[in-house]
LUMNU-250367 format. One record per residue (C-alpha): residue number from 1; residue in three letters; y, z, x. Coordinates in Angstrom, 3 decimals. Example, Ala and Ser with C-alpha at 12.3 -4.5 7.8 and 13.67 -1.06 7.14 Angstrom:
BEGIN
r pos:1&code:ALA&Y:-4.500&Z:7.800&X:12.300
r pos:2&code:SER&Y:-1.060&Z:7.140&X:13.670
***
This chain:
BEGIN
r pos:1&code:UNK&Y:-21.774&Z:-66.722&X:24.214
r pos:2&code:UNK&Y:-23.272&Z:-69.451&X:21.534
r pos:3&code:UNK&Y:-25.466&Z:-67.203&X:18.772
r pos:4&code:UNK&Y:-28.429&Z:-68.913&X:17.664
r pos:5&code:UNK&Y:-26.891&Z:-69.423&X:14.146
r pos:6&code:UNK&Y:-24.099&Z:-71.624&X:16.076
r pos:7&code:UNK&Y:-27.007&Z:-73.312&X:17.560
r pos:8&code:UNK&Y:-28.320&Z:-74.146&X:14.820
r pos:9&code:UNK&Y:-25.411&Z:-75.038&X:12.768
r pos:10&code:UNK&Y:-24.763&Z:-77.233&X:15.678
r pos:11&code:UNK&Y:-27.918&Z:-79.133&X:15.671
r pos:12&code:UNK&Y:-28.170&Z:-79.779&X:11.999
r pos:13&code:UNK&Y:-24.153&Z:-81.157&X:12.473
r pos:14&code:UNK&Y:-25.899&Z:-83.602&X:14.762
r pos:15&code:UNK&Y:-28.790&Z:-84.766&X:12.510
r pos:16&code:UNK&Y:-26.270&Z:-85.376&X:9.327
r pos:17&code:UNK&Y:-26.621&Z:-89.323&X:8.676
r pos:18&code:UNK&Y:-25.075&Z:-91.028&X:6.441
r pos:19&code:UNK&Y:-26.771&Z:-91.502&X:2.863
r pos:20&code:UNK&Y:-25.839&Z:-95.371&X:3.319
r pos:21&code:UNK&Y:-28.347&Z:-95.054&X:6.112
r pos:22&code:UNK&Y:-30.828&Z:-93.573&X:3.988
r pos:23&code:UNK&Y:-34.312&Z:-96.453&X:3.616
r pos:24&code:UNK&Y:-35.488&Z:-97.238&X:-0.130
r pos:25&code:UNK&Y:-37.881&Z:-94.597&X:-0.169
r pos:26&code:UNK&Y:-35.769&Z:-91.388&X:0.146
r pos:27&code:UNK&Y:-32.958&Z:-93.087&X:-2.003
r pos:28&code:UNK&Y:-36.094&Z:-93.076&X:-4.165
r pos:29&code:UNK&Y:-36.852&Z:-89.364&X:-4.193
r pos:30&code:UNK&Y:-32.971&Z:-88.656&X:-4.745
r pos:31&code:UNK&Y:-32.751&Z:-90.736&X:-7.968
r pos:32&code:UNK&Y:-36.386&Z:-89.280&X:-9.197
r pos:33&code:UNK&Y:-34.302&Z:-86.035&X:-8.188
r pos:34&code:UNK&Y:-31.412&Z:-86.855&X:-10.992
r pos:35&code:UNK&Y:-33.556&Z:-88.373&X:-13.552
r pos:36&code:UNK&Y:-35.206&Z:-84.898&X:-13.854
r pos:37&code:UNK&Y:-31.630&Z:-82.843&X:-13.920
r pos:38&code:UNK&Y:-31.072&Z:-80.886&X:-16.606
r pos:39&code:UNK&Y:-27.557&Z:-79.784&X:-16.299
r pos:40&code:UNK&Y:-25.225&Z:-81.917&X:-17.921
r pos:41&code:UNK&Y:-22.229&Z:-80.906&X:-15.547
r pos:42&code:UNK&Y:-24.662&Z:-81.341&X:-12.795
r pos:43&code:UNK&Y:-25.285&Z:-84.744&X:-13.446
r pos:44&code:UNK&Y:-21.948&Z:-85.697&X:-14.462
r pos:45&code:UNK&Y:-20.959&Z:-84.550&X:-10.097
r pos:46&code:UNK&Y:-23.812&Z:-86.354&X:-9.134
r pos:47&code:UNK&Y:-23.221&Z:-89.509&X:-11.354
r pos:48&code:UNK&Y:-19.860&Z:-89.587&X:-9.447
r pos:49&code:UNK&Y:-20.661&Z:-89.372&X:-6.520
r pos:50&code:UNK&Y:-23.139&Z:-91.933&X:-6.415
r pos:51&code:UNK&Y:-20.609&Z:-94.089&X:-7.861
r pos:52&code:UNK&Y:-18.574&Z:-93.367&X:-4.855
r pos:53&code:UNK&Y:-21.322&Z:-94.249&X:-2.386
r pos:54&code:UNK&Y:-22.738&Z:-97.242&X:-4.005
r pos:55&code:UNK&Y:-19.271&Z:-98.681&X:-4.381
r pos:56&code:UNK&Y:-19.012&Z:-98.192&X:-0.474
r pos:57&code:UNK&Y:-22.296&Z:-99.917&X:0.231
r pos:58&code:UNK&Y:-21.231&Z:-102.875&X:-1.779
r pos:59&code:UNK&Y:-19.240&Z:-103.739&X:1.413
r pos:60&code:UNK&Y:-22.014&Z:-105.362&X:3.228
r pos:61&code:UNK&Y:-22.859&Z:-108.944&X:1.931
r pos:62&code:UNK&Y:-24.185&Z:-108.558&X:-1.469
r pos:63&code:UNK&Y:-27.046&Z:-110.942&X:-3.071
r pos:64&code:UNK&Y:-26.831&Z:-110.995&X:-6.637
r pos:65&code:UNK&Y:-23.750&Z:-109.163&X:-8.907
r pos:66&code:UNK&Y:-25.202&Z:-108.964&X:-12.249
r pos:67&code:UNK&Y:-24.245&Z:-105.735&X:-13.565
r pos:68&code:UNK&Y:-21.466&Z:-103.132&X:-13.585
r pos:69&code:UNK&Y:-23.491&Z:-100.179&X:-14.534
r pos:70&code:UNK&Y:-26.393&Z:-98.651&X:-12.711
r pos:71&code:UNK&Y:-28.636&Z:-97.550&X:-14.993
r pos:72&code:UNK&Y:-31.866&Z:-94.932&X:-14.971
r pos:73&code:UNK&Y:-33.409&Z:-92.782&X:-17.667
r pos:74&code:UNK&Y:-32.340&Z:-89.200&X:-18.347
r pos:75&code:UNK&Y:-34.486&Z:-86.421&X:-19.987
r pos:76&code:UNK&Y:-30.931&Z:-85.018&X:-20.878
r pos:77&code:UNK&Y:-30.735&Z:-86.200&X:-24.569
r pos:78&code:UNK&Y:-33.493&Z:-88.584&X:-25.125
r pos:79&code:UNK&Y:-35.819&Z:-90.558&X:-23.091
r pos:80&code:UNK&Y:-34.495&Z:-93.529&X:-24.310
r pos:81&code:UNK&Y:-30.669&Z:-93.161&X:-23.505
r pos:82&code:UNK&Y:-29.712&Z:-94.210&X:-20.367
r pos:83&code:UNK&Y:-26.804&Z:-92.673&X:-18.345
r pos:84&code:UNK&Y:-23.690&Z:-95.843&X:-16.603
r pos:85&code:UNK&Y:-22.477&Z:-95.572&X:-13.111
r pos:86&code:UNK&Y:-19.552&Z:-97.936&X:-14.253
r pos:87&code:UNK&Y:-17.101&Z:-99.551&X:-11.843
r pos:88&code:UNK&Y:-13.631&Z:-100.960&X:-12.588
r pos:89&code:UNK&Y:-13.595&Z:-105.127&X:-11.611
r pos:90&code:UNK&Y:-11.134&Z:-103.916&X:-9.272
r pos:91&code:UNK&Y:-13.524&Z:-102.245&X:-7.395
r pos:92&code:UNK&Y:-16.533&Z:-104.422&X:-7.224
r pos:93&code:UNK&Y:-13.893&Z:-107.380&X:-5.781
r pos:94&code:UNK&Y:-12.041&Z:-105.322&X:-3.508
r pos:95&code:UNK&Y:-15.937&Z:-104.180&X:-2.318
r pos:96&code:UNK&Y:-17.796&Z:-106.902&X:-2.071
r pos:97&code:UNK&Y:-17.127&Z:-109.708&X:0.888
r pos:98&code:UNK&Y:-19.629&Z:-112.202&X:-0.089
r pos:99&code:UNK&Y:-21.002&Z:-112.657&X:-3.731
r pos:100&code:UNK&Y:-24.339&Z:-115.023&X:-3.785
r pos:101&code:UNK&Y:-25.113&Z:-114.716&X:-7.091
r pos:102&code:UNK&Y:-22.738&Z:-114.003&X:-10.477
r pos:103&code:UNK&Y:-23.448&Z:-113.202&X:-13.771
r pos:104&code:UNK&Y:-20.402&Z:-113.257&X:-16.595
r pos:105&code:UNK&Y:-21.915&Z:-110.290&X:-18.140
r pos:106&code:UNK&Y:-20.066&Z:-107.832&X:-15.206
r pos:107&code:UNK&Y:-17.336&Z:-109.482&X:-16.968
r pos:108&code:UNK&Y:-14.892&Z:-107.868&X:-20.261
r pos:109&code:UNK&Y:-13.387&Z:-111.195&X:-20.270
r pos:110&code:UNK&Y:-10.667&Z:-111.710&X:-23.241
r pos:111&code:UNK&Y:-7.328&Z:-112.705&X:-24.130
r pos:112&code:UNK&Y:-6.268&Z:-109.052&X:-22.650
r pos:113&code:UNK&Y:-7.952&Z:-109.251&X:-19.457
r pos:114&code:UNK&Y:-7.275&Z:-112.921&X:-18.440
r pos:115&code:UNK&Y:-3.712&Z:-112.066&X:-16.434
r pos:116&code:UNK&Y:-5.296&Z:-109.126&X:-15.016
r pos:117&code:UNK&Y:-8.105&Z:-110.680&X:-13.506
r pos:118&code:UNK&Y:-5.900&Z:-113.331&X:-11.928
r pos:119&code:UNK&Y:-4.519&Z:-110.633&X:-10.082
r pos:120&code:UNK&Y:-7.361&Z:-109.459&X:-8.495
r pos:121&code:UNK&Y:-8.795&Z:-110.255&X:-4.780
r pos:122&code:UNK&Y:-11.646&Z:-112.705&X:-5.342
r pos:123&code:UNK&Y:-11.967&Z:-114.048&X:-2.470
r pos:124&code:UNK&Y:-15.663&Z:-113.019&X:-2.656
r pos:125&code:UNK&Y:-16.892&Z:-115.366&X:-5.081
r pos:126&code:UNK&Y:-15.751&Z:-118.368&X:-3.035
r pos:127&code:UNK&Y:-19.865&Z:-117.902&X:-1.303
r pos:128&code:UNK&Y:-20.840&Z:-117.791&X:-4.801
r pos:129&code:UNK&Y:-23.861&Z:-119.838&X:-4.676
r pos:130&code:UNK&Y:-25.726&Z:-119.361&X:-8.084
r pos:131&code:UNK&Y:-23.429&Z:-118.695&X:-11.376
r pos:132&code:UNK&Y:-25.263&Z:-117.534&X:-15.107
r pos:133&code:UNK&Y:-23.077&Z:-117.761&X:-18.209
r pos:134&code:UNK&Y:-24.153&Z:-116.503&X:-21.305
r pos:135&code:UNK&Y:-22.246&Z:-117.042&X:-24.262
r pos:136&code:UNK&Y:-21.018&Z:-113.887&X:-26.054
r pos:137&code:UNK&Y:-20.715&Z:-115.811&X:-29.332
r pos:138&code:UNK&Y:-23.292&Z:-114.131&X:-31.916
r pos:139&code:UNK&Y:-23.390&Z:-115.222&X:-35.889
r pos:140&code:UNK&Y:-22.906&Z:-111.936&X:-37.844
r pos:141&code:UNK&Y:-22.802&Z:-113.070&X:-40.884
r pos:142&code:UNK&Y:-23.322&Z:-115.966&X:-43.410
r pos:143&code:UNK&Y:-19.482&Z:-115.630&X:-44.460
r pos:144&code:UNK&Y:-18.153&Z:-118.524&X:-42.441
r pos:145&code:UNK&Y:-14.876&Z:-117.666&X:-44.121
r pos:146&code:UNK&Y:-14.756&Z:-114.611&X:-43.346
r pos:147&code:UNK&Y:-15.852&Z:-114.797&X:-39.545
r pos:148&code:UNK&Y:-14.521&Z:-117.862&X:-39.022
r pos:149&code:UNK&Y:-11.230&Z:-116.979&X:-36.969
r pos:150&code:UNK&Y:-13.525&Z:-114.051&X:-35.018
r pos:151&code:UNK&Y:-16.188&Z:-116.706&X:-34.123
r pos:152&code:UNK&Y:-13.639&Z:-119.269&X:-33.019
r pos:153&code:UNK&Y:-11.807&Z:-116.542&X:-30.839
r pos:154&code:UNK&Y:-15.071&Z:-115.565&X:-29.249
r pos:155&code:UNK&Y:-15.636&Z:-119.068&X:-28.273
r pos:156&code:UNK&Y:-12.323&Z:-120.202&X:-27.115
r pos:157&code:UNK&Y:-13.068&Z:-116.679&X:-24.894
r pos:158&code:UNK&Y:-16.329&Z:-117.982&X:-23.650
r pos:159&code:UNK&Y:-14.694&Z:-121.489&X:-22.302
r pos:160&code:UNK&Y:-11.970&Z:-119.605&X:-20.791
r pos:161&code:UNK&Y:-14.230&Z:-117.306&X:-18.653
r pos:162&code:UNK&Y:-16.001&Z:-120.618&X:-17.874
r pos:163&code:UNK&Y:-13.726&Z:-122.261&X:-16.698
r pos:164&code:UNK&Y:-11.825&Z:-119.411&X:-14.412
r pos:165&code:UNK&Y:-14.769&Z:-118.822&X:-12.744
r pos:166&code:UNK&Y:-15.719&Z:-121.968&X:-12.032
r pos:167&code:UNK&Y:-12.487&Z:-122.874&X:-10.539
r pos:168&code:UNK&Y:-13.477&Z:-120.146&X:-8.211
r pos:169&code:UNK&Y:-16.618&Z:-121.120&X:-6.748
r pos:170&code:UNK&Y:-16.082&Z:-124.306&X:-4.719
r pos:171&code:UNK&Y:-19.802&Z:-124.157&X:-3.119
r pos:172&code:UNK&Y:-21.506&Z:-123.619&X:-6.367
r pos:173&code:UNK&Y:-25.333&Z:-124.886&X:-5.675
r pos:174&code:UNK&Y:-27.027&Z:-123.767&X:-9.106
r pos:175&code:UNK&Y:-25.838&Z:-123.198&X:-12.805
r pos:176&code:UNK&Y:-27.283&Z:-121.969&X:-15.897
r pos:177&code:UNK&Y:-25.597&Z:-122.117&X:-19.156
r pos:178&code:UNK&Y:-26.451&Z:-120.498&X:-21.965
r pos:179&code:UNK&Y:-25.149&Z:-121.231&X:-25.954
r pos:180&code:UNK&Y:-22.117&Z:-123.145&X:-24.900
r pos:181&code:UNK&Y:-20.348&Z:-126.091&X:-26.247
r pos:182&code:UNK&Y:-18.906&Z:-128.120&X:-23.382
r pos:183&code:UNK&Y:-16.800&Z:-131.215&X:-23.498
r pos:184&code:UNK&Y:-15.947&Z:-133.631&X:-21.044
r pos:185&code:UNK&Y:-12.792&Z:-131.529&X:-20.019
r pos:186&code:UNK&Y:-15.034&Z:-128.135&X:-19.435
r pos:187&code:UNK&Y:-17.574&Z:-129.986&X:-17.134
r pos:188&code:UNK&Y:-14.751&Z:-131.591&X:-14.856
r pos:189&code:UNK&Y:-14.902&Z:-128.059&X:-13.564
r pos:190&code:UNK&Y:-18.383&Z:-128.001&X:-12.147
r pos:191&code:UNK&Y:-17.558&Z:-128.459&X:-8.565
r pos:192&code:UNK&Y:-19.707&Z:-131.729&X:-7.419
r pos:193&code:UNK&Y:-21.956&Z:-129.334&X:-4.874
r pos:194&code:UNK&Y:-24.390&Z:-128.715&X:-8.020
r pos:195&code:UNK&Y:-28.055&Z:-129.032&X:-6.989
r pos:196&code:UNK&Y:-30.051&Z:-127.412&X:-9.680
r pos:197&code:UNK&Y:-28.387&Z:-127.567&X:-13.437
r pos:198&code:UNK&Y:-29.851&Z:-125.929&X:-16.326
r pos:199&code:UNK&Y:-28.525&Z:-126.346&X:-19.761
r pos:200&code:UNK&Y:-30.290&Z:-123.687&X:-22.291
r pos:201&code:UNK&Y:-29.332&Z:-124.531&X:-26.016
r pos:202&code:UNK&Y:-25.980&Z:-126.132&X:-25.034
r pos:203&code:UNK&Y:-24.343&Z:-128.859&X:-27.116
r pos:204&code:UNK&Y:-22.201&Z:-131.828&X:-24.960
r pos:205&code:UNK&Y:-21.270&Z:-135.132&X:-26.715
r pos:206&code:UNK&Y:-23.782&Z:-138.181&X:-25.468
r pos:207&code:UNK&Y:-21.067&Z:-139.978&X:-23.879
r pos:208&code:UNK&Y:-19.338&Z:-136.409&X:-22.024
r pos:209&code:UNK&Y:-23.100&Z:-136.124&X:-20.677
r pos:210&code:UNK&Y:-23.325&Z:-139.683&X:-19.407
r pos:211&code:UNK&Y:-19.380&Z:-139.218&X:-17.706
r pos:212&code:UNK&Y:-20.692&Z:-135.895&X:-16.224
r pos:213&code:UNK&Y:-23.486&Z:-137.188&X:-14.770
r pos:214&code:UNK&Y:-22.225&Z:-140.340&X:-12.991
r pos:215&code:UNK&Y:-19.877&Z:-138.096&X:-10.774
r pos:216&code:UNK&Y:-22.845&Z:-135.152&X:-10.356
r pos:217&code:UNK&Y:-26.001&Z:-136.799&X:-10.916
r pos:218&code:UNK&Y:-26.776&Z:-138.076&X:-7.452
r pos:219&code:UNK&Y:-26.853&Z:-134.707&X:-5.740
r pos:220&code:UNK&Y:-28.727&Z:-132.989&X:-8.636
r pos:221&code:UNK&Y:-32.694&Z:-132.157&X:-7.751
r pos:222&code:UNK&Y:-33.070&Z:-129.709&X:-10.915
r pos:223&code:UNK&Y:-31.953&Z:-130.752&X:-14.870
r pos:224&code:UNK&Y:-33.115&Z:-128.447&X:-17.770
r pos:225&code:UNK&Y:-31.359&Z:-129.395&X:-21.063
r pos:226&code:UNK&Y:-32.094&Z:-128.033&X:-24.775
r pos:227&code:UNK&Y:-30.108&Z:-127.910&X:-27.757
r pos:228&code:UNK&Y:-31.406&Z:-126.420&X:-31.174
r pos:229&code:UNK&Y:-28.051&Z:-128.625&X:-32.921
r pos:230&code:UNK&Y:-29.205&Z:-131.773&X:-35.124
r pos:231&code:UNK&Y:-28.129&Z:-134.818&X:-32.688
r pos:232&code:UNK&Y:-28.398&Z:-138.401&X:-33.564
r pos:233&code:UNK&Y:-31.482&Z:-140.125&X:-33.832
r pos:234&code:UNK&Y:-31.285&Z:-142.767&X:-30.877
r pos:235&code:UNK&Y:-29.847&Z:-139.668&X:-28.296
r pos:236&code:UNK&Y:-32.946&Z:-138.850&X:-27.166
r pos:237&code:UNK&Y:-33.754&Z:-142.466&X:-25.323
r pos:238&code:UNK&Y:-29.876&Z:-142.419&X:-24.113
r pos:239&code:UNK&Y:-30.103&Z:-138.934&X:-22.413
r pos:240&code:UNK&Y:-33.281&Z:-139.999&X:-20.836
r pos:241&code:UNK&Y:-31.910&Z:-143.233&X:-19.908
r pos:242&code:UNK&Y:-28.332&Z:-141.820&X:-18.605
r pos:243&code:UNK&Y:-30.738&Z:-139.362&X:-16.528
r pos:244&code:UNK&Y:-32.185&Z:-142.224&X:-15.126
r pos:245&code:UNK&Y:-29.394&Z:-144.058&X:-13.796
r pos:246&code:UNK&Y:-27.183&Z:-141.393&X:-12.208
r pos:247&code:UNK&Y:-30.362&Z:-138.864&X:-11.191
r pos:248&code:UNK&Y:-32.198&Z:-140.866&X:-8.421
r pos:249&code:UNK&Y:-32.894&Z:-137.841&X:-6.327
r pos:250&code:UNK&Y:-34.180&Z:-135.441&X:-9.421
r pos:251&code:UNK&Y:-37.216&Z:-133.202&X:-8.582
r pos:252&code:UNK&Y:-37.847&Z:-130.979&X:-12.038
r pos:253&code:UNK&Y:-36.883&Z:-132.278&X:-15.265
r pos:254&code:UNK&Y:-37.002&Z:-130.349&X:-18.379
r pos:255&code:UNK&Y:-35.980&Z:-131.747&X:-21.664
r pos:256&code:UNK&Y:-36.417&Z:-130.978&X:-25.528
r pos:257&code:UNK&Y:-36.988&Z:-134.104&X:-26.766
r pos:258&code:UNK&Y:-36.351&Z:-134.418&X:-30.916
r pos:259&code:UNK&Y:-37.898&Z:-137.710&X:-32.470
r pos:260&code:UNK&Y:-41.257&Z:-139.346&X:-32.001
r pos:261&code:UNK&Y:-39.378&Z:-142.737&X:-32.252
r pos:262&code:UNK&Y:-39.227&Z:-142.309&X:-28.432
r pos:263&code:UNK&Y:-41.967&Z:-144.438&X:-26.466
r pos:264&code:UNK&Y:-40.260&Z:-145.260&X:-23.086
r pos:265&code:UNK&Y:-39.317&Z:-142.498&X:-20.724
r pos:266&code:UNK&Y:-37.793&Z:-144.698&X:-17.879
r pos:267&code:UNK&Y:-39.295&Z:-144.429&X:-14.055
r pos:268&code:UNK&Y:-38.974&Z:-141.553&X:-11.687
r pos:269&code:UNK&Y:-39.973&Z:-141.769&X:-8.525
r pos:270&code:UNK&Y:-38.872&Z:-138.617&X:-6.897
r pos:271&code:UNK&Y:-39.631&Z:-136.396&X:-9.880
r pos:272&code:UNK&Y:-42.184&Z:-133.518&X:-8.711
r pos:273&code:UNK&Y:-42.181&Z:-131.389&X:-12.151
r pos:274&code:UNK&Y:-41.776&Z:-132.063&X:-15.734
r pos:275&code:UNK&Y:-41.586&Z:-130.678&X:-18.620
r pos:276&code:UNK&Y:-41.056&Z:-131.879&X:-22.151
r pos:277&code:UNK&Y:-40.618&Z:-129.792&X:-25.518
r pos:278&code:UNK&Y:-39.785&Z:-130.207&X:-28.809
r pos:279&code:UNK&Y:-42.005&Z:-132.339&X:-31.029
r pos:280&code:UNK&Y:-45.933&Z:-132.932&X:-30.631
r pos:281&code:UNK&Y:-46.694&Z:-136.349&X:-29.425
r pos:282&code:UNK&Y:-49.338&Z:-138.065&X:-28.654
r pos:283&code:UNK&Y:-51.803&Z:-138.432&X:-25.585
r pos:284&code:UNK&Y:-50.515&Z:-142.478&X:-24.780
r pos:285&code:UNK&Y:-46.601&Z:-141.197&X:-24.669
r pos:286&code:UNK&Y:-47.843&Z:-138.823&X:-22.315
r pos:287&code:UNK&Y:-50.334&Z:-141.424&X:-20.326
r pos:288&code:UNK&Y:-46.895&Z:-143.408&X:-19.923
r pos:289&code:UNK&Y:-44.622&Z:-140.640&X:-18.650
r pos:290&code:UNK&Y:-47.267&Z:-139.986&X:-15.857
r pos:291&code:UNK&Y:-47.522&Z:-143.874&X:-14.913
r pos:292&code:UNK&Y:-43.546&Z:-143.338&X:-14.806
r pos:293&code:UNK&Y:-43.556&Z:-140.910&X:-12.633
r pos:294&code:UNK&Y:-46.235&Z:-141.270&X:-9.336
r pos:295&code:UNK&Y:-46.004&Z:-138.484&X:-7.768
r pos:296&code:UNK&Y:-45.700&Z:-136.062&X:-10.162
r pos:297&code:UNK&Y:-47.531&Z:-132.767&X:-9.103
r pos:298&code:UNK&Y:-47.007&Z:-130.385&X:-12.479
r pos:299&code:UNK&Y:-46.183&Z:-131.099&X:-15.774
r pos:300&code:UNK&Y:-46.140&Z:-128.970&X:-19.403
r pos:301&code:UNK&Y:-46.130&Z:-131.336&X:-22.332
r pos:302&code:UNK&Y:-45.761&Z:-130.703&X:-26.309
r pos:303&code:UNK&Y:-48.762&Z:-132.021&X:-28.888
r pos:304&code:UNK&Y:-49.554&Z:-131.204&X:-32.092
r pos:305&code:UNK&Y:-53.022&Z:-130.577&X:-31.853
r pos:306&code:UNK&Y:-54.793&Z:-129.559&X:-28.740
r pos:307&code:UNK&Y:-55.682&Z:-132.069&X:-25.861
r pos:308&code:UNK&Y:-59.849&Z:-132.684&X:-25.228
r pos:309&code:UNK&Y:-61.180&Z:-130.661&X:-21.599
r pos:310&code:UNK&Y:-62.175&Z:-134.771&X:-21.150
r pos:311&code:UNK&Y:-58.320&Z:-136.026&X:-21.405
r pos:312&code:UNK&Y:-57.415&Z:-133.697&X:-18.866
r pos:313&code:UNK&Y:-60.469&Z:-133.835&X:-16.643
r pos:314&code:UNK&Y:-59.536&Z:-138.112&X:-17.121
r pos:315&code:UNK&Y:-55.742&Z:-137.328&X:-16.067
r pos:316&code:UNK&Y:-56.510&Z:-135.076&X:-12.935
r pos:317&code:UNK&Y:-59.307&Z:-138.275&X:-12.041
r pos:318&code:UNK&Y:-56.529&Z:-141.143&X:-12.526
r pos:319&code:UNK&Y:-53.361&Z:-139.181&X:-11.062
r pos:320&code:UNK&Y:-54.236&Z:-137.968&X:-7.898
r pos:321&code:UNK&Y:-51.220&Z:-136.382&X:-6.964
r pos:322&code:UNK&Y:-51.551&Z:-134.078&X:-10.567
r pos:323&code:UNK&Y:-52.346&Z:-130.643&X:-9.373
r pos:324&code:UNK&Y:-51.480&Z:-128.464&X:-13.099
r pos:325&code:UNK&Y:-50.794&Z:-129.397&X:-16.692
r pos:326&code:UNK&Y:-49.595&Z:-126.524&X:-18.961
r pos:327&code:UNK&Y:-50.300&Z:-127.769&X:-23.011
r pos:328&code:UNK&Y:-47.828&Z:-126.138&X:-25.570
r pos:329&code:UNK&Y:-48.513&Z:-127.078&X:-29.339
r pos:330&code:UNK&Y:-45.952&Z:-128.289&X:-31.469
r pos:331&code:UNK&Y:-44.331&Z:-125.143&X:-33.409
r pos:332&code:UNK&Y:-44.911&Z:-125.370&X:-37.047
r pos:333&code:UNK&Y:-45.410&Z:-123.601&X:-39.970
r pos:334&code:UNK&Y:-49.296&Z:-123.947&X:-39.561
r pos:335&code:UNK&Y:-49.737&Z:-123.955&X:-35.683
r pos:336&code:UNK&Y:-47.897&Z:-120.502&X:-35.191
r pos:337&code:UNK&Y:-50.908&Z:-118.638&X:-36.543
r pos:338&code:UNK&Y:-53.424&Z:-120.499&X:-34.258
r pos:339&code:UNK&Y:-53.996&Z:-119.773&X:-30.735
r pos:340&code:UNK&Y:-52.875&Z:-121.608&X:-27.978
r pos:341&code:UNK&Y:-55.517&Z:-123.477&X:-25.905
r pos:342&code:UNK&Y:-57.318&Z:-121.690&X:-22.705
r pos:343&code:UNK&Y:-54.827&Z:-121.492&X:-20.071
r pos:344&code:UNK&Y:-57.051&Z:-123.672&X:-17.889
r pos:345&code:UNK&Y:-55.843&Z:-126.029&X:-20.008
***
């Protein structure tokens, strides 16, 4: 005869679930749970296993893989330590079935690791959809001698885990690059499904950006490019103008644009946002660009001293289609101390 201790060993059998199954809110209360552990060898079995469960939930469709380690705060040594759930590469490719969104930091990528990781399964990143690469190069010191054959390796790295992943990701849609120096033989790897680029203090020769766009330009709807390098003085009317011609179906433009010798920006038809940095310039360069582009609804542009309430009040009157302008002053010396305008500006 079934005892009431089988009975009840029975029923709580039956309401076991699965911690995968688990909503947000009680996977909250179990991580509030560890953060306020105090036994080290207690956490260390819990880190683990959470590593083993997280590593098995990774095999639904995953969004965005920006990180190896999960990360929360620990009263163990100090508040501001942080404890790793770390997985092996291995792992997170032979886990995940669809990868959306990549970022190279989940990545140890050097000379080392580059035959390993052709090895591995990654079959995943062929749904990669948005890719972020950050370049891992960082000046340490002033002693160019000295650093120079560590700074060069670190690049050559940084080109190399470029390239291999871009070779990868055949349906690539959007791109951010970060502190790179590309050539013309690094972009022939962006696969020609780009939609949205944005190049974030990245150097590429004039003529490598003109050959890059005429095979890529006509699908793009999103440019952002800024480089902090010293660039010859007519480049700023020939990026605008190789823009131009190969971008007819751009929707957001962001440049930096480095001389006040400019006074043409072209004509965009399409273009929806825009926004221009570097040097202040004045209110008729500005009066031109929004002539040049119609039906442009939002737009942040550079001066070097504010902009009257009455210019904008006059733009929002003439434009019609103008529904925001952000104002950014020119950084100098002098204008760093002074406030920025009233953000109804």
């Amino acid at each position: 005869m079934e005892t009431l201790a089988d009975q009840l060993d029975s029923s709580l059998s039956q309401m076991t679930y699965s911690l995968l199954d688990l909503n947000d809110d009680c996977l909250h209360h179990i991580f509030s749970y560890i953060v306020n552990i105090r036994e080290r060898l207690r956490l260390r079995r819990v880190c683990k296993r959470f590593a083993q469960i997280i590593t098995s939930g990774l095999k639904t469709d995953y969004i965005c893989l920006s990180t190896v380690n999960l990360l929360y705060p620990s009263e163990l040594i100090d508040l501001t330590k942080k404890f790793s759930i770390k997985f092996e590469k291995s792992d997170i490719f032979n886990a995940v079935h669809k990868v959306y969104e990549l970022h190279n930091e989940i990545f140890n990528f050097t000379h080392d690791d580059t035959q390993g990781f052709l090895d591995l399964p990654t079959g995943s990143l062929f749904f990669v959809v948005k890719f972020i690469m950050k370049s891992r190069y960082t000046r340490r010191s002033n002693d160019q001698t000295y650093y120079r054959n560590w700074a060069m390796t670190l690049i050559e790295y940084d080109l190399a885990e470029f390239k291999w992943i871009l070779m990868r990701c055949p349906q690539l849609k959007i791109l951010h690059v970060h502190g790179l120096h590309l050539d013309g033989y690094d972009l022939k790897y962006i696969p020609k499904t780009l939609e949205h680029l944005h190049l974030i203090n990245t150097t590429i020769a004039l003529h490598d950006f003109g050959d890059f766009l005429s095979t890529h330009g006509e699908k793009l709807q999103t440019l952002v490019y800024s480089r902090h390098t010293v660039i010859p003085l007519d480049s700023d009317r020939i990026i605008i103008s190789q823009i131009e011609h190969h971008c007819p179906n751009l929707e957001t433009l962001g440049l930096q644009l480095s001389y006040r010798s400019l006074t043409n920006f072209g004509s965009f038809k399409n273009l929806r946002n825009l926004t221009i940095e570097g040097c202040g310039r004045p209110k008729s360069f500005y009066e031109t660009v929004l002539r040049s582009c119609p039906n442009l609804s939002e737009c942040k542009f550079t001066f070097k001293t504010p902009p009257s309430k009455e210019l904008l009040s006059q733009w929002y009157t003439e434009f019609p289609n103008l529904k925001k302008v952000q104002v950014e002053l020119e950084e100098t010396h002098v204008l760093a101390i002074c406030p920025p305008p009233p953000s109804s500006f």
